[in-house]
Every structure is written in C-alpha cells, then in structure tokens.
C-alpha beads as a LAMMPS data file, in Angstrom:
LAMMPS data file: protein, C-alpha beads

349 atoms
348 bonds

1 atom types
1 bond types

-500.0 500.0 xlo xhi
-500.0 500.0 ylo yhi
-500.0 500.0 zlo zhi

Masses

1 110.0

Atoms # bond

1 1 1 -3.787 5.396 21.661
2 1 1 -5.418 2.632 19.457
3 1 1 -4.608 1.933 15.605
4 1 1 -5.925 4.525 13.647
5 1 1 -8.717 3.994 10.546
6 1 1 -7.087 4.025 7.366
7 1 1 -9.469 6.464 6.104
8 1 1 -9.325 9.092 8.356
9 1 1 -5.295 8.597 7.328
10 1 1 -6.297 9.534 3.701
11 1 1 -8.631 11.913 4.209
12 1 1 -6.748 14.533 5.925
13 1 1 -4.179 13.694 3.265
14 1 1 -6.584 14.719 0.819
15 1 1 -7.182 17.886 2.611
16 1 1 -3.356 18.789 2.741
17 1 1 -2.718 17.485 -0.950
18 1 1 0.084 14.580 -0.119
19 1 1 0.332 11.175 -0.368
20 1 1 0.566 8.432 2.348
21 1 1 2.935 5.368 1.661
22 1 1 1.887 1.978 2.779
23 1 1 5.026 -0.005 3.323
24 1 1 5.102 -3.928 3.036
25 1 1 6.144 -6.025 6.649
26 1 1 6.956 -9.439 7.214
27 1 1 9.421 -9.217 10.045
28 1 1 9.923 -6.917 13.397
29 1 1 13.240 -5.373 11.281
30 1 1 11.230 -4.012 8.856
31 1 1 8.389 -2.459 11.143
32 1 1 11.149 -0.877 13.303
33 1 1 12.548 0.344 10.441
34 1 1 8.909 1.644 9.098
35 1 1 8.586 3.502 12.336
36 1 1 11.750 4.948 12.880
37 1 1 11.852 6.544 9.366
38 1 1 7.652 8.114 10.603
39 1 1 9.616 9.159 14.021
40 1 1 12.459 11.149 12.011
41 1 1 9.965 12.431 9.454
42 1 1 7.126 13.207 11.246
43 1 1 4.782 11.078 9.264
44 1 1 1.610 8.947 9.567
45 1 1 1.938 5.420 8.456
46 1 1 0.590 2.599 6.764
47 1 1 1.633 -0.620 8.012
48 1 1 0.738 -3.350 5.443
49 1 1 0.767 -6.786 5.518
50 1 1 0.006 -9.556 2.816
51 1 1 -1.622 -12.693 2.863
52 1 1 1.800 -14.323 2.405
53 1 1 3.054 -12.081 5.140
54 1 1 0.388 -13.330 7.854
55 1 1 1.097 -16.950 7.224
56 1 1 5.141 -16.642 7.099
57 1 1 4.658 -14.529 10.329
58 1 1 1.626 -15.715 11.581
59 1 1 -0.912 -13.149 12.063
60 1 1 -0.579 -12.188 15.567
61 1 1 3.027 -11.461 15.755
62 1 1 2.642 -9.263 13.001
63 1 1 -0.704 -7.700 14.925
64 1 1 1.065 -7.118 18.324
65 1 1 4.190 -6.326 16.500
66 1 1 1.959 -3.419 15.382
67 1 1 0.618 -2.874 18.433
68 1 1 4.469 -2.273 19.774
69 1 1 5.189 0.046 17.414
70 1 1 1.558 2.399 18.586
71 1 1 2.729 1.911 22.172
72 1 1 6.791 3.383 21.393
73 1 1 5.582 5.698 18.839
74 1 1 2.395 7.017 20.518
75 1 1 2.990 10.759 18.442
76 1 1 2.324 8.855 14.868
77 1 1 -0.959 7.840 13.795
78 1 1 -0.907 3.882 12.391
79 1 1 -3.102 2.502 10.367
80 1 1 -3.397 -1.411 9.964
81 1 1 -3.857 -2.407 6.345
82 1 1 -4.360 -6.123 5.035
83 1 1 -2.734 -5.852 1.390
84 1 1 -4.365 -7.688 -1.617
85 1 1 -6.940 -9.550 0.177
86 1 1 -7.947 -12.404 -1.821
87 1 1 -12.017 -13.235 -0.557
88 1 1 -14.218 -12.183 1.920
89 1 1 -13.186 -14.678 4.630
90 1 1 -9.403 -13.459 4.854
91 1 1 -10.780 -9.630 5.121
92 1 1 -12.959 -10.556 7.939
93 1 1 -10.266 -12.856 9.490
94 1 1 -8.230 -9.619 9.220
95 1 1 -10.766 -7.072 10.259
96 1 1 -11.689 -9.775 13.916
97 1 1 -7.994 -9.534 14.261
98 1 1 -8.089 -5.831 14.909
99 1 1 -6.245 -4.425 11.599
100 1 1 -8.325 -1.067 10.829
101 1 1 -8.052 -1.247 6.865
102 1 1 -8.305 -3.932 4.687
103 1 1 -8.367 -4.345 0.687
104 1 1 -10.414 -7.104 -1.064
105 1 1 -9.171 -6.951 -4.051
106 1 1 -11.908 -8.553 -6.438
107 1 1 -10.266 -7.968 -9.346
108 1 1 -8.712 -11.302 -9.761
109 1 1 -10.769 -14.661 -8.438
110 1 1 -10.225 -16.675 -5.102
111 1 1 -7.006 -18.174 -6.560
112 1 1 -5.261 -14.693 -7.017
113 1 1 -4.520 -15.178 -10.369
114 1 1 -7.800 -15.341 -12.821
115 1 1 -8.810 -12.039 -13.602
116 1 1 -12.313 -11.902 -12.496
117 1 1 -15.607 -10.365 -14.292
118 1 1 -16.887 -6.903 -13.502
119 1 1 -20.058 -7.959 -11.351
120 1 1 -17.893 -10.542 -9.288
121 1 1 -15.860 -8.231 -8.325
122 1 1 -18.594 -5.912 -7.342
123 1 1 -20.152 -8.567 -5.480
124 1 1 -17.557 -9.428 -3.156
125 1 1 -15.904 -6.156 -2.776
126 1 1 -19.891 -4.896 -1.692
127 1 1 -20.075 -8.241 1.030
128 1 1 -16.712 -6.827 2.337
129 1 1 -17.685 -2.731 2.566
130 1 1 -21.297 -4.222 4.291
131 1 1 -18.881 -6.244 6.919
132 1 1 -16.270 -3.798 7.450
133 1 1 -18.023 -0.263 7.509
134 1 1 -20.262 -1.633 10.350
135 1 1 -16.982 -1.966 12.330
136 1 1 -15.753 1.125 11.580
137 1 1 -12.928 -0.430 9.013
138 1 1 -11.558 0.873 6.142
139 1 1 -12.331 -0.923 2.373
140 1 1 -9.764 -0.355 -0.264
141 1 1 -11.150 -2.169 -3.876
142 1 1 -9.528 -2.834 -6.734
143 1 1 -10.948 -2.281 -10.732
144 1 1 -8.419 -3.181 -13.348
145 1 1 -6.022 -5.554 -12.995
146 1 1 -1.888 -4.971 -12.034
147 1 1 0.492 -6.549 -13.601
148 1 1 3.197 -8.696 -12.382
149 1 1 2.799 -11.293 -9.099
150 1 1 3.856 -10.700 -5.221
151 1 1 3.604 -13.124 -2.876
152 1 1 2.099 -15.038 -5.412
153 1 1 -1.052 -12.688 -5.977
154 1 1 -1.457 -11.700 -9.291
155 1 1 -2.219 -12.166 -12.831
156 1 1 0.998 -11.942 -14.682
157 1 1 1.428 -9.713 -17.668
158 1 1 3.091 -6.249 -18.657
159 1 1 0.303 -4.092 -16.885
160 1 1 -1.398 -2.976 -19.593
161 1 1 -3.279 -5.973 -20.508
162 1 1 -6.262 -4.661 -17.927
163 1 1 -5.910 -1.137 -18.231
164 1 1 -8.883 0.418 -15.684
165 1 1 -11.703 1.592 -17.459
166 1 1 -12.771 5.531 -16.167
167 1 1 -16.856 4.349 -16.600
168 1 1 -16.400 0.994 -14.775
169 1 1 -14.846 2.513 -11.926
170 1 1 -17.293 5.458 -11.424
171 1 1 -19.781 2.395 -11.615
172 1 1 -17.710 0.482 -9.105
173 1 1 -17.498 3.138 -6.765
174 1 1 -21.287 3.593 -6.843
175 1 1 -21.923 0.194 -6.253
176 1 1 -19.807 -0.591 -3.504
177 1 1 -19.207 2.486 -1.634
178 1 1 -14.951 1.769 -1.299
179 1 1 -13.261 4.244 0.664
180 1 1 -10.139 4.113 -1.753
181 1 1 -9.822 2.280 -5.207
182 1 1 -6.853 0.984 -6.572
183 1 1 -6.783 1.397 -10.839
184 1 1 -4.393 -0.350 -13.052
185 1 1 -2.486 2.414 -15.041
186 1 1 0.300 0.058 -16.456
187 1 1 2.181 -0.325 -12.391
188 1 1 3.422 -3.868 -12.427
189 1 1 4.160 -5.803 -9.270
190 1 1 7.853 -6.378 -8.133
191 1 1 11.107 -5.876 -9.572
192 1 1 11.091 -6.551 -12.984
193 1 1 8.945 -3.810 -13.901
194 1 1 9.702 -2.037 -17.132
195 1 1 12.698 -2.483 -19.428
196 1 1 13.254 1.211 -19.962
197 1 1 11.892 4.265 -17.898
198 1 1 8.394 4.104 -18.077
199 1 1 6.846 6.880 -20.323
200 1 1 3.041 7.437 -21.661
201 1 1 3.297 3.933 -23.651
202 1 1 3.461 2.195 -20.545
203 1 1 2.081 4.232 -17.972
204 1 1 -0.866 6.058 -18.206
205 1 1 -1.097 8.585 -16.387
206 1 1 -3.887 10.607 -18.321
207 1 1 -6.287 7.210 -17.199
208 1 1 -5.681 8.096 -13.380
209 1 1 -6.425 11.717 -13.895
210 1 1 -9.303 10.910 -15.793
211 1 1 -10.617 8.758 -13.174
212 1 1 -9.945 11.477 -10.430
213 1 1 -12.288 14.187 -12.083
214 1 1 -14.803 11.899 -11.713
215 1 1 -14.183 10.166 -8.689
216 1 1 -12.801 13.332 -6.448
217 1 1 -14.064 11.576 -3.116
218 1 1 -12.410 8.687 -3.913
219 1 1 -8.993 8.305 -2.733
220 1 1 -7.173 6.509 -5.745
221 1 1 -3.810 4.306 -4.658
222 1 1 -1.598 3.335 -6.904
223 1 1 0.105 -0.361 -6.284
224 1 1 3.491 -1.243 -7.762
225 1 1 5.043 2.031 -7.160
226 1 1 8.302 0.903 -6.220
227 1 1 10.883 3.276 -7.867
228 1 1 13.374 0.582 -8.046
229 1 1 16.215 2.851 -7.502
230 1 1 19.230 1.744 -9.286
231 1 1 21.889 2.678 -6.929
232 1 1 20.243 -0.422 -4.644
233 1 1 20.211 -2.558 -7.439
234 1 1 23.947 -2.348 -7.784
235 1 1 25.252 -2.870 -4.339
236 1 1 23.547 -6.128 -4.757
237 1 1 25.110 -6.992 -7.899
238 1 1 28.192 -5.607 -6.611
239 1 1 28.141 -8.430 -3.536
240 1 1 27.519 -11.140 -5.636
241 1 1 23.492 -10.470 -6.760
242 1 1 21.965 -11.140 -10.341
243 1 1 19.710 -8.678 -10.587
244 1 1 18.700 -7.982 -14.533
245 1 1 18.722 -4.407 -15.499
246 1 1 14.919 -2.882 -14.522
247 1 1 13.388 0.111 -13.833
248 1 1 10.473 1.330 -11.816
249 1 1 8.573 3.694 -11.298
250 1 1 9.479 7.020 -11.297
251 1 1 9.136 9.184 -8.493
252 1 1 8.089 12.358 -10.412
253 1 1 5.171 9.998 -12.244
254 1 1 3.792 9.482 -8.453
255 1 1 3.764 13.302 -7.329
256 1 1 2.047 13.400 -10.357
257 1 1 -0.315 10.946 -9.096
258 1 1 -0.480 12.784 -5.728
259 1 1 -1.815 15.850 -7.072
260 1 1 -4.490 14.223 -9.144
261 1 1 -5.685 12.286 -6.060
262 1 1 -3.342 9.594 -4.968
263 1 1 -3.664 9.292 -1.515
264 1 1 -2.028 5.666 -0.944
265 1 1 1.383 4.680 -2.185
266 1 1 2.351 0.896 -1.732
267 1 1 6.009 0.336 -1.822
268 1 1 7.507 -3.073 -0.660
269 1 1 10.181 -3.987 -3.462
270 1 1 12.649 -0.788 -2.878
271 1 1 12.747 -1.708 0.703
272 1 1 13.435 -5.411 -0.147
273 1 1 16.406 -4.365 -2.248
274 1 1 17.725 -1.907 0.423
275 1 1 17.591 -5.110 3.257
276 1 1 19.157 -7.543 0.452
277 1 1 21.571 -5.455 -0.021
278 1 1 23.242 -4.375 3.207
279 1 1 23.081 -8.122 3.945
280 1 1 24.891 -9.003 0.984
281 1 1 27.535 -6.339 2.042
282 1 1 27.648 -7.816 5.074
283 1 1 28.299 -11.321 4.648
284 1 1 31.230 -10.350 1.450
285 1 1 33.332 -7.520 3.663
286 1 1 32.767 -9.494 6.843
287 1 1 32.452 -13.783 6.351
288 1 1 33.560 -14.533 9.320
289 1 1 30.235 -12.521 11.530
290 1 1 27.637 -14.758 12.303
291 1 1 25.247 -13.115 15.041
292 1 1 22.408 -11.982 13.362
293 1 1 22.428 -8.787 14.954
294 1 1 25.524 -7.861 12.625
295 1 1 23.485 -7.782 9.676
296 1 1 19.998 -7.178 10.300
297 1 1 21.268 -3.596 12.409
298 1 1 22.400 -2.573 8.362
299 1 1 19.464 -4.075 6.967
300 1 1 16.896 -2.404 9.232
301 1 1 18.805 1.122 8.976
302 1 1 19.068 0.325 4.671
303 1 1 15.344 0.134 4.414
304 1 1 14.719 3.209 7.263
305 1 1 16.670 5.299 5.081
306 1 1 14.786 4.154 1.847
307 1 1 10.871 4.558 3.736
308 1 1 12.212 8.128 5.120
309 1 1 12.716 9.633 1.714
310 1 1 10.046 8.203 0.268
311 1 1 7.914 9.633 3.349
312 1 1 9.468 13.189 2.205
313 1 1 9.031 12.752 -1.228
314 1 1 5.476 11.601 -1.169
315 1 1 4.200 14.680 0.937
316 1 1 3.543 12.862 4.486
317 1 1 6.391 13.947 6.635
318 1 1 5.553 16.570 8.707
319 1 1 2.250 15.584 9.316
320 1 1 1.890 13.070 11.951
321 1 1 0.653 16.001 14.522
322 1 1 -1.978 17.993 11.863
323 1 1 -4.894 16.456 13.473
324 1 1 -6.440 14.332 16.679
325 1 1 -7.231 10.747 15.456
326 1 1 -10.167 9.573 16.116
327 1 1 -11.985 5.861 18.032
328 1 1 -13.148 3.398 15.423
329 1 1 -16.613 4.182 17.199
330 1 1 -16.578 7.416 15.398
331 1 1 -15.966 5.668 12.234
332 1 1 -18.701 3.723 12.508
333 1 1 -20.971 6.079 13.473
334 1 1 -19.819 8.256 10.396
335 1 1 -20.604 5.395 8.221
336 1 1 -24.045 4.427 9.888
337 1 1 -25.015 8.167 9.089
338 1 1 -23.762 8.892 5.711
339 1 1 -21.052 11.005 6.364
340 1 1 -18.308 9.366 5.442
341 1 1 -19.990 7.655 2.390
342 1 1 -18.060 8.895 -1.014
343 1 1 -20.322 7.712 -4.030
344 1 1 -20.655 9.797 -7.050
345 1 1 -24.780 10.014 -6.219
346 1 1 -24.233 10.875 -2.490
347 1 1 -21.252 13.593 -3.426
348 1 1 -23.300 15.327 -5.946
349 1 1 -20.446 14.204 -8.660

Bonds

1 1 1 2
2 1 2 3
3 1 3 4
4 1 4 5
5 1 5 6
6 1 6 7
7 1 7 8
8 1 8 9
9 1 9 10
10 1 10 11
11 1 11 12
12 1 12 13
13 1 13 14
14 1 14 15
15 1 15 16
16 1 16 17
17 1 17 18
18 1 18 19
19 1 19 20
20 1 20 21
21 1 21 22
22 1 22 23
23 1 23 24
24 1 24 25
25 1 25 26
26 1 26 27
27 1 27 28
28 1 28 29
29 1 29 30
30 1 30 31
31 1 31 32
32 1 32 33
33 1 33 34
34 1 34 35
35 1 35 36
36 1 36 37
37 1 37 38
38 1 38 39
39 1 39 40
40 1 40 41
41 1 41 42
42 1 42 43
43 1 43 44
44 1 44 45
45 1 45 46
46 1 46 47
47 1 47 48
48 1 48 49
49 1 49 50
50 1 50 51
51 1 51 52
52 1 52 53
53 1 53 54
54 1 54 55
55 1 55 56
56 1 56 57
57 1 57 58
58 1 58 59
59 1 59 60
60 1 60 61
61 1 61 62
62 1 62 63
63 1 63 64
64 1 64 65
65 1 65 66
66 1 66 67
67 1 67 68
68 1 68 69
69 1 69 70
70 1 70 71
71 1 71 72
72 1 72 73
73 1 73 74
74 1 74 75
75 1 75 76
76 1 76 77
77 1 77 78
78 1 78 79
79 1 79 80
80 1 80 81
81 1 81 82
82 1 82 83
83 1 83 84
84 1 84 85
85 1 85 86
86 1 86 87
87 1 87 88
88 1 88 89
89 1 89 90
90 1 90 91
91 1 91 92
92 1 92 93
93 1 93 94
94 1 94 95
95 1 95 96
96 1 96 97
97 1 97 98
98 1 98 99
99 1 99 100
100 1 100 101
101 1 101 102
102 1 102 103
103 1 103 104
104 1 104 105
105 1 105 106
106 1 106 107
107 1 107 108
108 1 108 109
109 1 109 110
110 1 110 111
111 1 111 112
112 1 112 113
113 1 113 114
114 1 114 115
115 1 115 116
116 1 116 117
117 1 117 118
118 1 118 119
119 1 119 120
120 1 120 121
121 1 121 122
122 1 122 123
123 1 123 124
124 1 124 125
125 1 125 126
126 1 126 127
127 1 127 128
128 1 128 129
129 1 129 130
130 1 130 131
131 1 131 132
132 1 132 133
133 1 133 134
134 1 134 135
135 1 135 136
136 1 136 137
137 1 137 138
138 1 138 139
139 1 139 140
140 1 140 141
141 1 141 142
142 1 142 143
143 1 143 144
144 1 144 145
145 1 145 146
146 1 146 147
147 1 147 148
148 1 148 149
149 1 149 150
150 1 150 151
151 1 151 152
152 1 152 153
153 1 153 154
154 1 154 155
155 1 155 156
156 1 156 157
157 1 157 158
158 1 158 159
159 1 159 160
160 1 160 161
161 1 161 162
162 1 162 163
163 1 163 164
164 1 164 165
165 1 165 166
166 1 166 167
167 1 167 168
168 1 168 169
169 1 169 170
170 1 170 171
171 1 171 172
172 1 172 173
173 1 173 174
174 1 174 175
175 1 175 176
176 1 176 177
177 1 177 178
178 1 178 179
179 1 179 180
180 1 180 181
181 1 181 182
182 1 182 183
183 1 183 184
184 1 184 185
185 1 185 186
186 1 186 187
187 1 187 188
188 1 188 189
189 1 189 190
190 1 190 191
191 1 191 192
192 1 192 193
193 1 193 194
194 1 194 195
195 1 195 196
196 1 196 197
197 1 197 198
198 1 198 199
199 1 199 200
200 1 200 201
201 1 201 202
202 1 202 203
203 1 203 204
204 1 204 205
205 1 205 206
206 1 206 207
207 1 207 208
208 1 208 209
209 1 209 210
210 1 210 211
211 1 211 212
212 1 212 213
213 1 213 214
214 1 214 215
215 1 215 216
216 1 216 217
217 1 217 218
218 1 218 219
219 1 219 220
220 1 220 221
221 1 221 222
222 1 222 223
223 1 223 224
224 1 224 225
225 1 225 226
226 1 226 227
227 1 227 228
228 1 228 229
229 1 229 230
230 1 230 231
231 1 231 232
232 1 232 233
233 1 233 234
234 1 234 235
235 1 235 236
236 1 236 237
237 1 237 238
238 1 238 239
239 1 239 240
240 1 240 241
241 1 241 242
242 1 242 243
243 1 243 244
244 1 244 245
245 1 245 246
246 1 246 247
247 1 247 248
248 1 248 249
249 1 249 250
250 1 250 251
251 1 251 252
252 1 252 253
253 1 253 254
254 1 254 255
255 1 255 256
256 1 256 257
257 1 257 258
258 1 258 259
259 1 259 260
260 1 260 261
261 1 261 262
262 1 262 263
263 1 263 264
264 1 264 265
265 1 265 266
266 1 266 267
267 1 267 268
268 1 268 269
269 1 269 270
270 1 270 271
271 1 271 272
272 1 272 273
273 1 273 274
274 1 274 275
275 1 275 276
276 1 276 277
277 1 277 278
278 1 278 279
279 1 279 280
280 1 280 281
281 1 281 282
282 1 282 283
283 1 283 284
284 1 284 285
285 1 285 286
286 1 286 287
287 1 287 288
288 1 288 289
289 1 289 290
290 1 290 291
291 1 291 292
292 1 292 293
293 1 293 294
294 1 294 295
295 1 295 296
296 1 296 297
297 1 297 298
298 1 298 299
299 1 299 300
300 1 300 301
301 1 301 302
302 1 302 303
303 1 303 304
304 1 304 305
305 1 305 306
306 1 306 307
307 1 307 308
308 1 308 309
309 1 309 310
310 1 310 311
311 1 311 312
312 1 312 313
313 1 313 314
314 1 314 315
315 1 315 316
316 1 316 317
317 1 317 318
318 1 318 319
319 1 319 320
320 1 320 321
321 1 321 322
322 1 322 323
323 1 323 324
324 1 324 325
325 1 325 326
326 1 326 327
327 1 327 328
328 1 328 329
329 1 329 330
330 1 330 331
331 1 331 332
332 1 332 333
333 1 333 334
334 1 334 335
335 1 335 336
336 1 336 337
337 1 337 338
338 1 338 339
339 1 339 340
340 1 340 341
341 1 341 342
342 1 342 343
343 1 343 344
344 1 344 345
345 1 345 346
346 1 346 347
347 1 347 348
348 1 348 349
C-alpha cells in the first residue's frame, strides 16, 4: 500500500466529525513511536516533517523511514506532510521526493520570518496548488500569521499581532483553491506559549468559527496546538531541566476547534518534552548507562504514550479501517475534473 493523500485523510475526517493530528519527526524514535501509538489506537496518521527536519535528517532517511513505517503498519493509512514550507522550490523538492501533502506557507517571505503581503502570499501559495494538484498532492496554505518560531520559521510575537482576517481568507481560498488553510487565532509556536491558561483574550476561538461558516469545505488546521502538559514539564525540571512556567493549549479549546472544522492538529512540542524528559530520568537515576538503547527505549515509549492520547482525544482513533484509501492517480484525476476542488464559488458557499 502506497502513502496516502493528505486530503483524502481529512476528508473522511470531516465526514466523521474528528480531528487528525500531524505529529513532528526528526528521528526513526519518534516515527516508531508515531506509529505504534496509530497501531494501539487505531488511527490514521500524519507524519510531518520540517524544513529543519529534512536537512538534520536528510530527506531520504526521513522518506524511506516513512516508507518503513507503511510497509510494518500496512492497516493505517499515512499521509506524508512537508510542515511550514518556506517557497515554491522546497514544496516541489518535497512533492518529487514522494511526500503526498505539503504546506507552503506564504504567510511569511522566503526568509521565514517577514510577514509577507496578502497578494504574495496568494501568488506563491497558487504556483504551489497549480504544481501539486496535477500530481495528485495535497496543498495546505497559510493566512494570518502564528506566533512564536520552530525550527527557526516564524515571525516572533504573542500570536495576536496577525490575527486571520474571516474576508481575506474566504478570498484566499477562492484564489488558490488550498485543500486545508491554516488561520492564526492567537496559537503560538513552541513552548513558551502563554503565561496563564489561554482564555478569549488570547485565543480566539469565535475567529475560527467564523471562518468555518464560511469556509465549510475547507479543512481549517490549527498549528501550535501543543497542550504543553505540565506533568511533562516537571519531570524535566525535576532531573535537572529549566523549564519557565508555560502553558499551552488546552485540549478542550481544540475539540472545540474540531467541531467547528478542524481537521489537522500539529503537535511537535508535547512530544519533545515527553522524549526530554525520560532521557533526563535516565541519565540522573542511572549515570553510569551509556548504550543508547537505554534511553531512547523510554524516550520512544514517553512520546508513544503522549501521540496515543492525543490520537483519542482528538477523535482519530478508531478510524484507521473506516474507508479504502485511494492511488494518487485518483487524486489527480479528482482534481483535473473538479471534484475535489473546495472554493466558496465552486461549493455554492
């Protein structure tokens, strides 16, 4: 069985009203760990990886890393997914690779940092739906800009200095033809999210529901959306960490999401904690271990625990069976022919 699109992922999500989270990999640890957690849950999967994530791994250990996991886990549909692409050319380097979902995230400029005007963003983001759709690949955008940085993509700021506008992204949507858009509700990137739980000052919630009235086709994702659970932040303090008090985002606030037409959930920082820490534990109860093996076994089972309940909580698990997946070649006859295209003048919205 071959990756699965990306959008065929979300779409039968939409159609059973759950969420689909797209986990964060840099390492074989972490996709065993990924898969493992879809194997005891039942769930599809979203295998992500970042720009800084090809180049520490190098892209084709990551791709036939990936291509391991659909061979051992043939029951679970996979979807490939190049996170916060930065231009056209590392999309398509992605999408010739063999990865069936990519996001070109427009929002900022080539550098990753400089927020970027409206029509620049529709530009590129339109060059990348043009390339990928006629290959049968998925095209996540971006409209709004996150705060926060990972892997050194991002503009800074509390998250609510580029708050997504509900007009400009029924325009973007029309103009590009994304299969999913991701809006900036006040989600910041990494740890050091919010200094108190996150409430309707810094998280607005009543933007994304806004946003899914008008959009229904469109299959919102919200980045950010680690919970930062503080039980993981304090076995790494407790083995010699620093970590400053933080909180993230609660998981309540993304069911909420979920039933106003979140279909992707990106979560990478929880599962970094949950590795840190069993390492941490590790190395303090046991100094004298030195074979690798001694603490990445903890670390890999830390972060399979972490992506199985949030598998459960988002909706997914149970689901990896619901439906047949279908050959790229279907997906890009479905695009060719209009019948997978989502904008608000096609869908009647």
């Amino acid at each position: 069985m071959a990756l699965v699109s990306m959008r065929q992922l979300l779409d039968e999500a939409a159609k059973g009203g759950y969420g689909v989270g797209a986990f964060n990999v840099n390492d074989m640890e972490q996709i065993q760990a990924i898969m493992e957690a879809a194997k005891e849950t039942q769930s599809p999967v979203i295998v992500q990886a970042s720009r800084g994530a090809r180049q520490f791994a190098q892209d084709r250990y990551l791709f036939h890393l990936t291509l391991a996991a659909n061979e051992l886990y043939p029951e679970i549909p996979i979807a490939m997914h190049q996170d916060h692409g930065n231009r056209f050319d590392t999309c398509k380097s992605a999408i010739e690779l063999g990865f069936t979902s990519v996001m070109m995230d427009g929002s900022l400029k080539a550098d990753g940092k400089t927020p970027a005007s409206f029509e620049e963003n529709v530009e590129v983001t339109r060059k990348v739906v043009d390339f990928a759709h006629e290959r049968g690949v998925t095209v996540e955008g971006e409209i709004g800009v996150l705060g926060g940085v990972e892997d050194g993509h991002g503009a800074g700021g509390s998250g609510l200095d580029h708050i997504t506008d509900p007009d400009q992204a029924v325009e973007f949507a029309e103009r590009t033809g994304v299969d999913a858009l991701a809006i900036a509700i006040g989600t910041i990137h990494g740890a050091y999210k919010f200094t108190k739980k996150p409430d309707g000052s810094v998280l607005k919630m009543d933007v994304l529901i806004a946003i899914h009235k008008r959009l229904p086709k469109t299959h919102l994702v919200m980045h950010g959306s680690s919970s930062v659970p503080k039980d993981l932040q304090d076995i790494i303090n407790q083995y010699g960490g620093k970590l400053k008090e933080t909180w993230g985002v609660p998981v309540e606030e993304i069911q909420l999401g979920i039933r106003n037409g979140v279909r992707k959930i990106n979560v990478d920082t929880d599962n970094r904690l949950a590795i840190t820490g069993a390492i941490r534990k590790v190395f303090a109860e046991t100094p004298e271990k030195f074979d690798p093996r001694d603490y990445l076994k903890p670390a890999r089972e830390a972060m399979q625990k972490v992506v199985a309940l949030r598998m459960q909580q988002f909706g997914q698990a149970g689901h990896a069976q619901d439906y047949k997946p279908l050959p790229i070649t279907a997906m890009i006859k479905g695009y060719a022919d209009g019948t997978l295209d989502t904008r608000p003048s096609v869908v009647g919205v």
